[in-house]
N, C-alpha and C positions, 0 to 999 in steps of 0.2 A: 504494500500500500504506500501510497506516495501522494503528496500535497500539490495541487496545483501549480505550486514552484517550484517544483521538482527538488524538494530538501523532502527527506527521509525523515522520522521522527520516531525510534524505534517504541517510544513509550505509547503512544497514538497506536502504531503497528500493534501492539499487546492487548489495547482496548481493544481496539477493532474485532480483532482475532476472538477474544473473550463473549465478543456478542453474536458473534456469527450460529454458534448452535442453536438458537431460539429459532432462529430462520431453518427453517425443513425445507430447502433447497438445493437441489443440484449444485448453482453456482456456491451455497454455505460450502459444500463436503469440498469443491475445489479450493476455493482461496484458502482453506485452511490448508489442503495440500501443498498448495504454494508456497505457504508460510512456514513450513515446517522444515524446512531446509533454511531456512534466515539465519545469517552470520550470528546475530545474538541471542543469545541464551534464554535471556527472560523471554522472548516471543518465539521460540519454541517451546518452551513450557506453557503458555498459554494456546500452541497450538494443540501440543499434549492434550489439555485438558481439556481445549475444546472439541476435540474426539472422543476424550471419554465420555462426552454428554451426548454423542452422537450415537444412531444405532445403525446395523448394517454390515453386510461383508465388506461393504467396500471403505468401512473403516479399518479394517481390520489387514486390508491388502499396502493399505496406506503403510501403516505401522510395521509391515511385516517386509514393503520394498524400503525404507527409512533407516530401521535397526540397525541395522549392521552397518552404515557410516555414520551413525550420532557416536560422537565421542564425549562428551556431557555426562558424568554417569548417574546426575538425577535428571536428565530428559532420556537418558534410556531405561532407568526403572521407569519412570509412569508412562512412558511408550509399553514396558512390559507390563503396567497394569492393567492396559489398556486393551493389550492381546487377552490378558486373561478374563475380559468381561465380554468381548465382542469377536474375538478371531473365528474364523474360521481355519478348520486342519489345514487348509492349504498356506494362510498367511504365515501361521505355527510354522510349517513346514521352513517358508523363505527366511523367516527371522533365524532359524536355528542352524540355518546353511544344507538342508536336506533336500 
């Protein structure tokens, strides 16, 4: 997410991210995709968690292509808590390297 001036505002990035699960949309499950790879830390946590508030395989595919380059290792536990309320066996699978 980005400001009409093109300045970046990673705390803004974090709310944003934080409100997207209320919204049961397609476009919600993406931008939060997008944002889960973001250089800083807090708004991947917030994108963590706003997938834990989402339901569906295709949060769970999220998390499962993500894992294994998050080096964070508390955005990769709530990414793995994340698998263990929504994964499906196939995400389980990608995350574990199988």
């Amino acid at each position: 997410f980005q400001a009409e001036d093109g300045i970046r505002d990673s705390s803004v990035t974090g709310v944003q991210t934080c409100a997207l699960p209320i919204y049961d949309t397609p476009f919600s499950i993406e931008a939060i995709r997008r944002v889960i790879d973001d250089p800083v830390v807090e708004v991947r946590l917030e994108a963590v968690a706003a997938l834990a508030r989402k339901k569906g395989a295709k949060v769970g595919d999220i998390v499962g292509r993500t894992i294994d380059r998050e080096e964070d290792p508390e955005v990769q536990a709530g990414m793995l808590g994340v698998l263990g309320r929504v994964a499906t066996a196939d995400a389980v699978a990608k995350a574990i390297g199988r």
